[in-house]
Each structure stands twice: as C-alpha cells, then as structure tokens.
LUMDOBA-791698 format. One line per field, with one value per residue: residue number from 1; residue in one letter; z, y, x of N, C-alpha, C, CB in turn. Coordinates in pm, 1 decimal, always signed. Each point is the difference from the previous one (the first is absolute). Glycine has a CB too. Example, Ala and Ser with C-alpha at 12.3 -4.5 7.8 and 13.67 -1.06 7.14 Angstrom:
<nodes>
vexnu = c(1 | 2)
drenke = c(A | S)
nzz = c(+780.0 | -196.6)
nyy = c(-569.0 | +222.3)
nxx = c(+1319.0 | +154.2)
cazz = c(+0.0 | +6.0)
cayy = c(+119.0 | +119.0)
caxx = c(-89.0 | +82.0)
czz = c(+0.0 | +73.0)
cyy = c(+120.0 | +109.0)
cxx = c(+90.0 | -77.0)
cbzz = c(+124.6 | -214.5)
cbyy = c(-117.3 | -62.8)
cbxx = c(-189.2 | +118.4)
</nodes>
This chain:
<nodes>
vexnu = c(1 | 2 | 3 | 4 | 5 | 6 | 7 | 8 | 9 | 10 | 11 | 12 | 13 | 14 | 15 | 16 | 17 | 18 | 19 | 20 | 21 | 22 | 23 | 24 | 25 | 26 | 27 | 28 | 29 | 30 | 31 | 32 | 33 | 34 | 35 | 36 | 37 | 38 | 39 | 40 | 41 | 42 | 43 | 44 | 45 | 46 | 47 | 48 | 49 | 50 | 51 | 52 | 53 | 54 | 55 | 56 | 57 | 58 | 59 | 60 | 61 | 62 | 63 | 64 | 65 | 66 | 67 | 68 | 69 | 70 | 71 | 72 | 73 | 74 | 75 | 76 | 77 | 78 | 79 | 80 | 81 | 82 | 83 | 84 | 85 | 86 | 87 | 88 | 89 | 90 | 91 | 92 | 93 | 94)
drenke = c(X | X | X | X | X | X | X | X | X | X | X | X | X | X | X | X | X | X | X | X | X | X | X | X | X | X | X | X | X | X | X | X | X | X | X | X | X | X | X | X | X | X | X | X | X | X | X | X | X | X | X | X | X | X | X | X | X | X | X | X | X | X | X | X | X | X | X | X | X | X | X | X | X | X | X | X | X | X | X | X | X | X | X | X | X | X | X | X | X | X | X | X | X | X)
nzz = c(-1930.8 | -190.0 | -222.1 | +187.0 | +115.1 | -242.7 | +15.2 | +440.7 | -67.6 | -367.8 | -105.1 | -234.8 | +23.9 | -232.9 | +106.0 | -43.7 | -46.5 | +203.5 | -28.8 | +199.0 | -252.1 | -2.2 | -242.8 | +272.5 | -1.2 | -288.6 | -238.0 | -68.7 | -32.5 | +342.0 | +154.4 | -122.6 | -263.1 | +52.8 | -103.8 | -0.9 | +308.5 | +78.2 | -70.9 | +63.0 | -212.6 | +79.1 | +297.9 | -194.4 | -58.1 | +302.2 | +52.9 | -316.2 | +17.0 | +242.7 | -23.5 | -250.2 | +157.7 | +251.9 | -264.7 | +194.6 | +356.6 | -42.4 | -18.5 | +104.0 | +223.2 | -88.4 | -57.3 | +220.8 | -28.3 | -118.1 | +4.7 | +255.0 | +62.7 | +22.0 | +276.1 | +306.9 | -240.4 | +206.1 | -193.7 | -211.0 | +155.8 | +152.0 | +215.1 | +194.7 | +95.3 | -160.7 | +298.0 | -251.1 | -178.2 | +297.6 | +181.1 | -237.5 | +7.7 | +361.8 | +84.3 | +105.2 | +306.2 | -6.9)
nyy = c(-1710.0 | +237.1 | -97.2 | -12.6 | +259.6 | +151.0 | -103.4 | +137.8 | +259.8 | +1.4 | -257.7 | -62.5 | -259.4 | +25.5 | -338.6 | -155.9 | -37.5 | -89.1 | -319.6 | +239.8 | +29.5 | +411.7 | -178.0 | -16.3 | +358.4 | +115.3 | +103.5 | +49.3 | +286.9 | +34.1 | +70.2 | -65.6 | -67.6 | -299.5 | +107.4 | -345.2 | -103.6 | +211.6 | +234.1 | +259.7 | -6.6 | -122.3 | +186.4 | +241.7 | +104.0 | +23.3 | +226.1 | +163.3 | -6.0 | +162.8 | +257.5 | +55.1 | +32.0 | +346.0 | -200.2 | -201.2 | +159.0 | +23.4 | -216.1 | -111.0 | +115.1 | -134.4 | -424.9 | +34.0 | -154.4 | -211.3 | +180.8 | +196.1 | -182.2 | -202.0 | -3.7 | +196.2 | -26.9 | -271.6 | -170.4 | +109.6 | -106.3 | -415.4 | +245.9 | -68.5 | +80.8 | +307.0 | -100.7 | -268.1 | +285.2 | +237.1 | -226.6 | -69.4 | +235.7 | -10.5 | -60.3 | -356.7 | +213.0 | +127.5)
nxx = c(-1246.5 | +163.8 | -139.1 | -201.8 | +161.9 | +18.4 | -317.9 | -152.9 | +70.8 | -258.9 | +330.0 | -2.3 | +78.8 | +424.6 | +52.6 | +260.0 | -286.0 | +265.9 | -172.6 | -219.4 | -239.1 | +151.4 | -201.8 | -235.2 | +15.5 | -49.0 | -313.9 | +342.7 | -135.5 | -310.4 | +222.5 | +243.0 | +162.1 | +42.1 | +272.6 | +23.5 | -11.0 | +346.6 | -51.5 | +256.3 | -65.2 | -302.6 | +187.6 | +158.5 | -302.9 | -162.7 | +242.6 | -61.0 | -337.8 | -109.4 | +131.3 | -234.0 | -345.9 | -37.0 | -151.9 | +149.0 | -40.5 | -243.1 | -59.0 | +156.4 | -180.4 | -303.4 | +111.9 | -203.9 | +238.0 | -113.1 | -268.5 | +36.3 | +194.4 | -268.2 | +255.7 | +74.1 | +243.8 | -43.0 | -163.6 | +197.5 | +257.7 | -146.9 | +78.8 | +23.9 | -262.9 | +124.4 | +141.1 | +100.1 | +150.2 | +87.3 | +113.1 | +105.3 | +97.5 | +95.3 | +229.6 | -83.1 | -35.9 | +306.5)
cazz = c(+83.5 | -78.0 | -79.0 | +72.6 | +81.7 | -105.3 | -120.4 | +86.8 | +79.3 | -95.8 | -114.6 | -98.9 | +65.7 | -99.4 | +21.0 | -175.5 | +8.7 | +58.5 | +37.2 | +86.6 | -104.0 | +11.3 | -62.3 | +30.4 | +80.8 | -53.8 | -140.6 | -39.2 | -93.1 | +68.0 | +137.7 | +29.1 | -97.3 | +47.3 | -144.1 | -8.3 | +88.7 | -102.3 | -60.7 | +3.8 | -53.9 | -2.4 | +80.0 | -73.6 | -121.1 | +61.5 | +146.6 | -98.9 | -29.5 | +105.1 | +36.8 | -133.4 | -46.2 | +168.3 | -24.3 | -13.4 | +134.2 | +16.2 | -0.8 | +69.5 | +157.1 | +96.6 | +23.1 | +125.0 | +41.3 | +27.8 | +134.6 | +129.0 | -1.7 | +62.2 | +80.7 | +15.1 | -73.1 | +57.4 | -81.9 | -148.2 | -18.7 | +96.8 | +120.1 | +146.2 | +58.5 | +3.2 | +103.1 | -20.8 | -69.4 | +67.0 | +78.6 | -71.2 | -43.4 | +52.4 | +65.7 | +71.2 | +86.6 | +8.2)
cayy = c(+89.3 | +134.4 | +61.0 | +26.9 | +106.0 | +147.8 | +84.5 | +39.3 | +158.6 | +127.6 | -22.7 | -79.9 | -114.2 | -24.1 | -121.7 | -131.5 | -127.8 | -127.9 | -85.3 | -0.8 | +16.7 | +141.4 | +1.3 | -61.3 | +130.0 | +106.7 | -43.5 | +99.6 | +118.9 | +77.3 | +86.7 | +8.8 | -43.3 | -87.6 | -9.0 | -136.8 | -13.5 | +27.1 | +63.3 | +150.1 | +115.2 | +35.7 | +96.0 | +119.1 | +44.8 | +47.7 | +100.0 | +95.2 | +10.6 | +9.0 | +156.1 | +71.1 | -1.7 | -1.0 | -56.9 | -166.2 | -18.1 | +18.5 | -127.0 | -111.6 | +73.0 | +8.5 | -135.1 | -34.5 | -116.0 | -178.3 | -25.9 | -84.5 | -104.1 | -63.4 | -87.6 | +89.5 | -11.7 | -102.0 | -136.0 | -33.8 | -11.9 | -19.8 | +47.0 | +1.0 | +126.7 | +68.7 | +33.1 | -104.3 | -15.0 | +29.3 | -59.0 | -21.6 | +95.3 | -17.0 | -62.0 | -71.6 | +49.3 | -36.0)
caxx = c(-76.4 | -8.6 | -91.5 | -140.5 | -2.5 | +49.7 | -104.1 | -54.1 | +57.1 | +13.0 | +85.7 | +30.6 | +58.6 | +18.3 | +15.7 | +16.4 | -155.2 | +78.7 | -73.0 | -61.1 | -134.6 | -61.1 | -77.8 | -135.4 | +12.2 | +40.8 | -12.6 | +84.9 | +10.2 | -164.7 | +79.2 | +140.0 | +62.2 | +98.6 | +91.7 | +94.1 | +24.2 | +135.7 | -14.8 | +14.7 | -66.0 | -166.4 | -80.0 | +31.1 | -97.3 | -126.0 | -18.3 | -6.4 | -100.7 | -53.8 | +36.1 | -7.9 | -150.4 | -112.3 | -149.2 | +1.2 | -3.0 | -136.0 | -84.9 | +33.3 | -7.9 | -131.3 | -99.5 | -3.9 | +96.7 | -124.6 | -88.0 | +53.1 | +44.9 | -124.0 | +85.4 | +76.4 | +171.0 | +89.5 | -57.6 | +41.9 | +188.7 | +75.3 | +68.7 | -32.5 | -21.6 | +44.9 | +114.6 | +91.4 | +83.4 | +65.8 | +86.3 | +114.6 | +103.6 | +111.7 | +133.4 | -7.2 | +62.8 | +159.7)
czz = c(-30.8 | -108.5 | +34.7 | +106.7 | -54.3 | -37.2 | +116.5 | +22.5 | -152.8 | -32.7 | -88.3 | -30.1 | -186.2 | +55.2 | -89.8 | +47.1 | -22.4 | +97.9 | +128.0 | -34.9 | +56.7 | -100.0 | +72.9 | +63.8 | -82.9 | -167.3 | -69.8 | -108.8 | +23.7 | +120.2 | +40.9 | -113.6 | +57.2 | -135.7 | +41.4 | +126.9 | +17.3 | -83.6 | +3.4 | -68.6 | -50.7 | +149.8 | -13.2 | -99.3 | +63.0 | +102.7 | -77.2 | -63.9 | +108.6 | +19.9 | -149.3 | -47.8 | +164.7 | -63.1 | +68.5 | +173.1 | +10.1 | +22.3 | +27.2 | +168.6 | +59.0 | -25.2 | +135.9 | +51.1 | -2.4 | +122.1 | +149.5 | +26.8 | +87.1 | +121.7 | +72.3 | -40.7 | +75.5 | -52.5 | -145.8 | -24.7 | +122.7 | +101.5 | +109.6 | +21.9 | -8.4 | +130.5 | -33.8 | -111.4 | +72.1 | +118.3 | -58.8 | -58.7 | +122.5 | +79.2 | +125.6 | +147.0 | +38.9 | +141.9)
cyy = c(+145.2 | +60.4 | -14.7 | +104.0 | +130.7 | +3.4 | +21.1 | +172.3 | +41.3 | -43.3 | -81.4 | -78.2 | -55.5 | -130.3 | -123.8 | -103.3 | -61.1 | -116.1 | +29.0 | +63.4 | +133.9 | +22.4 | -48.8 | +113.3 | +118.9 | +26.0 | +100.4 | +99.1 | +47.9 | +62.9 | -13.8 | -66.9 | -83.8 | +18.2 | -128.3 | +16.3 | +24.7 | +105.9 | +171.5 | +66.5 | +30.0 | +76.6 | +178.9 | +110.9 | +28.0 | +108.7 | +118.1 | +23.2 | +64.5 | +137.2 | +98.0 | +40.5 | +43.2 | -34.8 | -139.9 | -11.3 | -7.9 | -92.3 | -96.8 | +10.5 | +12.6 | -146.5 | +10.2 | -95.8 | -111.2 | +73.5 | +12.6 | -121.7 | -99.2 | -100.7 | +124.5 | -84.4 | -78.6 | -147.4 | -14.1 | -33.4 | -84.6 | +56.3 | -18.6 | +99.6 | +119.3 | +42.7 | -107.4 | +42.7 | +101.8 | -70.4 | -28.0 | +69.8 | +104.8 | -70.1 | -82.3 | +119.1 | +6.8 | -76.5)
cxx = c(+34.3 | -23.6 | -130.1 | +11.8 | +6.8 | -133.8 | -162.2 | +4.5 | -14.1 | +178.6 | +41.0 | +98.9 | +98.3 | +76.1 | +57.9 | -119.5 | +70.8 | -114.8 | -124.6 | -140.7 | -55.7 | -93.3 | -170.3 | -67.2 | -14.9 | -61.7 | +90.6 | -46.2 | -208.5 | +49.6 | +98.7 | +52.3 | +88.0 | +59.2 | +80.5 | +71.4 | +192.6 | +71.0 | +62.1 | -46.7 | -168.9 | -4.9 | +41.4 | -155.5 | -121.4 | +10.5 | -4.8 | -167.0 | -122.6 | +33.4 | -85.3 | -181.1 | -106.8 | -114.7 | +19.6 | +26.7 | -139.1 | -109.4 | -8.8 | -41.6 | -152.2 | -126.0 | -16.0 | +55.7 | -128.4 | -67.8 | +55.7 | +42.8 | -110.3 | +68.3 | +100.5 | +155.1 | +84.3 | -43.6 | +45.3 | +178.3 | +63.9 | +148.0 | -38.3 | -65.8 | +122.0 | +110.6 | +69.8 | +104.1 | +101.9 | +64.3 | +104.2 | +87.1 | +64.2 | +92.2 | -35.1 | +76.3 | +188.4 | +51.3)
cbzz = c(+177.5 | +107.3 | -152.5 | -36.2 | +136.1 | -118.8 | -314.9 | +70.0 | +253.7 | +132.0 | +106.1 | -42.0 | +277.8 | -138.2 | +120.5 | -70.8 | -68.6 | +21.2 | -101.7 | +126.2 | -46.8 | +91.5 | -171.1 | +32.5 | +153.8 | +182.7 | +12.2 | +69.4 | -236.6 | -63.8 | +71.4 | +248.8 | -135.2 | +195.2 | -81.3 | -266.1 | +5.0 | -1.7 | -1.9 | +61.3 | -54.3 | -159.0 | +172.5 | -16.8 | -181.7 | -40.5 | +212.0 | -49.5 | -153.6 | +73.7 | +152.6 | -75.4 | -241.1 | +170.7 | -247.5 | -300.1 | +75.3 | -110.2 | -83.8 | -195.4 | -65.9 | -24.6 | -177.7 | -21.1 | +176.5 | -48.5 | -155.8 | +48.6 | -42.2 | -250.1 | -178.7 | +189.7 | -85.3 | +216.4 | +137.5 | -73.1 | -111.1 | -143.1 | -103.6 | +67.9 | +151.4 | -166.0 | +195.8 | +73.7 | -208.7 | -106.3 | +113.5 | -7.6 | -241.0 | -55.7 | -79.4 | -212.8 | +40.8 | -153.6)
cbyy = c(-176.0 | -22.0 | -21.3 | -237.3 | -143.6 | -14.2 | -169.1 | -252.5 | -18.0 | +236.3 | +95.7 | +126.6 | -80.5 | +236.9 | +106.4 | -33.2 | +38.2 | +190.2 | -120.6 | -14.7 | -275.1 | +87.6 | -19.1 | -247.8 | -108.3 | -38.6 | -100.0 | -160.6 | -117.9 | -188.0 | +10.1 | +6.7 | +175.2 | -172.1 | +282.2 | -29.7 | -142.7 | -171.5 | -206.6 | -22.0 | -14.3 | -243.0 | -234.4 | -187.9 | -139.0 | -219.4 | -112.9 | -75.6 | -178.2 | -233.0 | -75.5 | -160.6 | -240.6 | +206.7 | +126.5 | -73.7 | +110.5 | +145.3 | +63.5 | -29.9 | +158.7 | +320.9 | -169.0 | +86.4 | +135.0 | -292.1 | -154.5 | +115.7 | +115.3 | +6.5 | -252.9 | +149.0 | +225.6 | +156.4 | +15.1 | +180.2 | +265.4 | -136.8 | +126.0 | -101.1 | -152.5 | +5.3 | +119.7 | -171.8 | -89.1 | +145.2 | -67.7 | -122.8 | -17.2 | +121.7 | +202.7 | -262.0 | -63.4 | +227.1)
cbxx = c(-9.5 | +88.9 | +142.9 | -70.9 | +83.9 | +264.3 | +118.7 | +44.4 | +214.6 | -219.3 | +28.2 | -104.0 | -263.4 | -23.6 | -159.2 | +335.1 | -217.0 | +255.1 | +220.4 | +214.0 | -77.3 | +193.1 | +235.4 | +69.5 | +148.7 | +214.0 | -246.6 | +159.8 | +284.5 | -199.3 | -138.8 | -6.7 | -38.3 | -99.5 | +38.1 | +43.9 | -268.8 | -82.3 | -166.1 | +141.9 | +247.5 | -119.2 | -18.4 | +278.6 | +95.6 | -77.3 | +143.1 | +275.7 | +113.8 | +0.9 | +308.8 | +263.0 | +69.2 | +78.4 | -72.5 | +128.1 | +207.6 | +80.2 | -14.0 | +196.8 | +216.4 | +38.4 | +76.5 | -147.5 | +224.4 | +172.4 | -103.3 | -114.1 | +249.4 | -167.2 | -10.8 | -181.8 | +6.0 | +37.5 | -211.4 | -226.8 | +26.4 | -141.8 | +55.1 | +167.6 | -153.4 | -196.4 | -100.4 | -181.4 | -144.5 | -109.4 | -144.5 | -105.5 | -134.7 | -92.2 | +143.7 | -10.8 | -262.3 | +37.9)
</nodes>
C-alpha cells in the first residue's frame, strides 16, 4: 500500500523486488526502481542516482501511479475494521 500511496502523491518510489511482488506495481527505471532484494549497495547506487539526476526524479514523480483501488484495502489485506484494530492495541485494564 506505500508504494501506491508514494507514487499517487508524486514521489519517487524505490523498492526491492521481494516476494510481496512491487514489480506488479513498479516498472523499473519508468516510475520507480526496484533493486535485489538484500542488496545495499544497489540501494546505495539508486539512491545516488536519484539525488545526482533531478530529471529522472522528475519523471518518476509525475507518472500517475496504478489505477485506483477497486476494493477497499481492508478486503485486499485481510484486516479489521479500523476501530478493531484500534481496540486491540490497547492495554487490558489493570
């Protein structure tokens, strides 16, 4: 959900492409960049790249991200209502 939320808002999204599939999200080096998963010194190189190139910001920044979500984000990421997950987080009484 925060890469769909970032490349929404205009920022440029950089990401590994680990099992939770940012590639289905991210086409690398159009609007953001994924690098190995692990990897430092690739994320090192894209963050450098990024600072060093404002065009490429630029561009990455004024894709339009995905689509809207056609479901709401609790159905897709099986969660709770928003006050259940707040209850559960807080302290039993003393």
């Amino acid at each position: 959900m925060a890469i769909i939320e970032a490349m929404r808002c205009g920022v440029p999204v950089l990401s590994p492409n680990c099992p939770l599939r940012p590639a289905e999200i991210i086409s690398d080096g159009v609007d953001g960049r994924l690098v190995p998963v692990g990897d430092r010194h690739a994320v090192a190189r894209a963050l450098e790249d990024l600072i060093e190139d404002p065009a490429q910001r630029g561009t990455w920044a004024a894709q339009p991200g995905p689509p809207p979500l056609t479901a709401p984000p609790r159905a897709l990421m099986g969660c709770g209502r928003p006050h259940e997950v707040q209850q559960s987080r807080q302290k039993p009484p003393t």
